[in-house]
Every structure is written in C-alpha cells, then in structure tokens.
VOMARZA-73559 format. One line per 10 residues: their letters; for each residue x, z, y of C-alpha. Coordinates in Angstrom, 3 decimals. Example, Ala and Ser with C-alpha at 12.3 -4.5 7.8 and 13.67 -1.06 7.14 Angstrom:
BEGIN
AS> 12.300/7.800/-4.500  13.670/7.140/-1.060
This chain:
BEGIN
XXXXXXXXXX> 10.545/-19.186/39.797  9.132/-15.567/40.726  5.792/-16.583/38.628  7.906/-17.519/35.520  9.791/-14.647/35.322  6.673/-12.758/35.648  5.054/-14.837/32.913  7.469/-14.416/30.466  7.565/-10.633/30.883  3.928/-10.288/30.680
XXXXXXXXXX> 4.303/-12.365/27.267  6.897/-9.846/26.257  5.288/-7.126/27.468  2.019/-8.327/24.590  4.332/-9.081/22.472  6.476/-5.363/22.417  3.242/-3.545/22.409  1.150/-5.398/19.861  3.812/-4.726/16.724  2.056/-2.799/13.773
XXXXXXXXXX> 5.137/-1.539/12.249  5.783/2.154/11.251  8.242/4.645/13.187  10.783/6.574/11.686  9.297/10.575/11.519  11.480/12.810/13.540  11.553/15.763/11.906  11.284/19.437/13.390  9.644/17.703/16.114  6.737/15.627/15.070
XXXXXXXXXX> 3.422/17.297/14.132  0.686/16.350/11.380  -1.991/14.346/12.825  -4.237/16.528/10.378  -2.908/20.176/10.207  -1.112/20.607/13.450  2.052/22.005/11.419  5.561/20.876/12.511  6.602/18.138/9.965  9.979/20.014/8.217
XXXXXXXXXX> 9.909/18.764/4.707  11.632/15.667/4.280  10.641/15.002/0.810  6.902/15.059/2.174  6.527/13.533/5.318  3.625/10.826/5.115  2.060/8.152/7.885  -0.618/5.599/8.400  -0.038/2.766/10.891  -3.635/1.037/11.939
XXXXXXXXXX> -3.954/-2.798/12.079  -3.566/-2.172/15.764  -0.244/-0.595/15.667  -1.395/3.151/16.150  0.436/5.406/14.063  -0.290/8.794/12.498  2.268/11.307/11.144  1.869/13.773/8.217  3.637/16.968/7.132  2.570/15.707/3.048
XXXXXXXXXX> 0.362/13.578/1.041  -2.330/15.853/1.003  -3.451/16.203/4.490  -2.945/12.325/5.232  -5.431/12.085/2.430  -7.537/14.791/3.284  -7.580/13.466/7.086  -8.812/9.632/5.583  -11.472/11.573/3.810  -12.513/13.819/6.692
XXXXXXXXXX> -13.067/11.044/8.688  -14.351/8.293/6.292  -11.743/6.169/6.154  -11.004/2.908/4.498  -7.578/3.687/3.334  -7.139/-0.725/2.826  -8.072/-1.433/5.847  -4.603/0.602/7.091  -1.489/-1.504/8.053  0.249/0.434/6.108
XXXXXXXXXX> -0.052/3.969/3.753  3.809/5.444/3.749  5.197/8.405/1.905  8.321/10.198/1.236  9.085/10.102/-2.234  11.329/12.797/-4.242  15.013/12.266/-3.556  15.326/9.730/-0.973  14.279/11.628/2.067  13.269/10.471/5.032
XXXXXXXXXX> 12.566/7.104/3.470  8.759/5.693/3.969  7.588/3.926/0.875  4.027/2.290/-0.079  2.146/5.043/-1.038  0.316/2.512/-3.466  3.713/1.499/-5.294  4.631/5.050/-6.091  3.477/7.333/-8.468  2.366/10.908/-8.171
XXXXXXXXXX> 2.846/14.277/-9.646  0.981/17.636/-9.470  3.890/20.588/-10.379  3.858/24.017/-9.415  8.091/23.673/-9.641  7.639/20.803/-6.765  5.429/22.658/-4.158  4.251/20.897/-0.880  4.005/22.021/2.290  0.452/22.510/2.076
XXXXXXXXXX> 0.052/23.862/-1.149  -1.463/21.208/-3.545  1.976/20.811/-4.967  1.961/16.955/-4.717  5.165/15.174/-5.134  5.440/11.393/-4.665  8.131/8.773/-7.048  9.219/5.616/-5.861  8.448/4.290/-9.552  7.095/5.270/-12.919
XXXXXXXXXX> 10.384/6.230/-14.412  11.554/8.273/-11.906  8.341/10.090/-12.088  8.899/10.690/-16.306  12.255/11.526/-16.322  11.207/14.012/-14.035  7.710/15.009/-16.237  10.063/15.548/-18.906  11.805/18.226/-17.446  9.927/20.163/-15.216
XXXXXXXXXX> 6.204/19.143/-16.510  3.644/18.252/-14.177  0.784/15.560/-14.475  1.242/11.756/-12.695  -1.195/9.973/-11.121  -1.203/6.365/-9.512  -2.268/5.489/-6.519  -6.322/4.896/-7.181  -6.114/8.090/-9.442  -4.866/10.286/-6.984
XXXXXXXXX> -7.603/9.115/-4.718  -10.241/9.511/-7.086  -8.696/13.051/-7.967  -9.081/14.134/-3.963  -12.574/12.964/-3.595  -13.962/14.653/-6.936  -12.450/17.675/-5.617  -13.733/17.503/-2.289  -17.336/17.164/-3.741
C-alpha cells in the first residue's frame, strides 16, 4: 500500500512539473528576462514558454524580440510567443495572430514605441486615428533583424 501511494505521487509529481503552459505576469513584481526592468505596463507585458515548460517574462515586445535575437533563437521552436495587446490588459495572446504598430502616440516601455492588436481591425481603426505603421507577425521580425544589422 505504502509503494502505491508513493507511485502515484511520483506520477503526479512528472506530471505537475512537465506542463508547458504560460503563467499569468504579476505585475510590479516580475522582471524582464532581457532588460532587468520591473514589468509595470500592462498593455506590454510579453513571454515565451520553452517546449520544456520554462518560462520567460518581458516588460514589451521589443526586448522579448531583441533577447530571441541576442541569443539566436528559433522563435518556432517556442511553446508559445505571448503578448499583451492594446486594451485588454493583462491578457497573453499569440504574438503571431496579432498585428503590430509603430506610433510615437503609443510609446513602450522601452522606447521602440511598439504596440500589439489582437486583430487587423482593431489595429486600423486605431491607424486611422492616431497614425502609425502595422506590421504582422513575420514583418515585424524581419523589421528587428534588418535593424539589428
């Protein structure tokens, strides 16, 4: 009986700490993987979850990509590639479903002025009144690693 029970909370022990799922970002208390900075802005808050479950927190877009291109990385071969999009705080989406601005009347936390929608025509309505350029997923990617070069 003693081995059972210790069986089954080994198994749930494996279980528990093999989920690749991403955690909510506490902010005023968690800190950018990449910058250091105290993650404040709720509108910007970003994270990458591994295929092993390891996660990594962002103060904005910008230094979550910055960080993947520091380092090399294969953004597809992450779990998952979350962002905070403009007006629904604290709410991860798929960085690859949403679409991006550049406006100096939306700036970031660290300064590239990078604002992410959770769709296209979220994204115009807002271009319409404020200005700003969108960019997909791919595009914004491309845009980071021209300018890093």
């Amino acid at each position: 009986m003693k081995t059972k029970i210790l069986f089954i909370g080994f198994l749930f022990f494996i279980i528990v700490s093999c989920n690749v799922s991403p955690q909510p970002i506490s902010y005023g208390n968690d800190g950018c993987n990449y910058c250091s900075m105290t993650i404040i802005e709720r509108n910007y808050g970003a994270e990458l979850v591994t295929s092993k479950g390891k996660v990594f927190k962002y103060d904005s877009m910008e230094c979550l990509i910055n960080s993947s291109l520091e380092e090399n990385a294969d953004l597809d071969e992450y779990a998952y590639v979350l962002t905070n999009t403009n007006g629904e705080q604290e709410t991860l989406k798929n960085a690859k479903e949403c679409v991006f601005m550049i406006n100096k009347k939306l700036p970031s936390p660290m300064g590239a002025n990078l604002t992410a929608f959770k769709n296209k025509a979220l994204a115009e309505n807002t271009q319409q009144s404020l200005g700003g350029e969108l960019y997909t997923w791919d595009e914004l990617l491309a845009m980071f690693k021209k300018t890093r070069n």
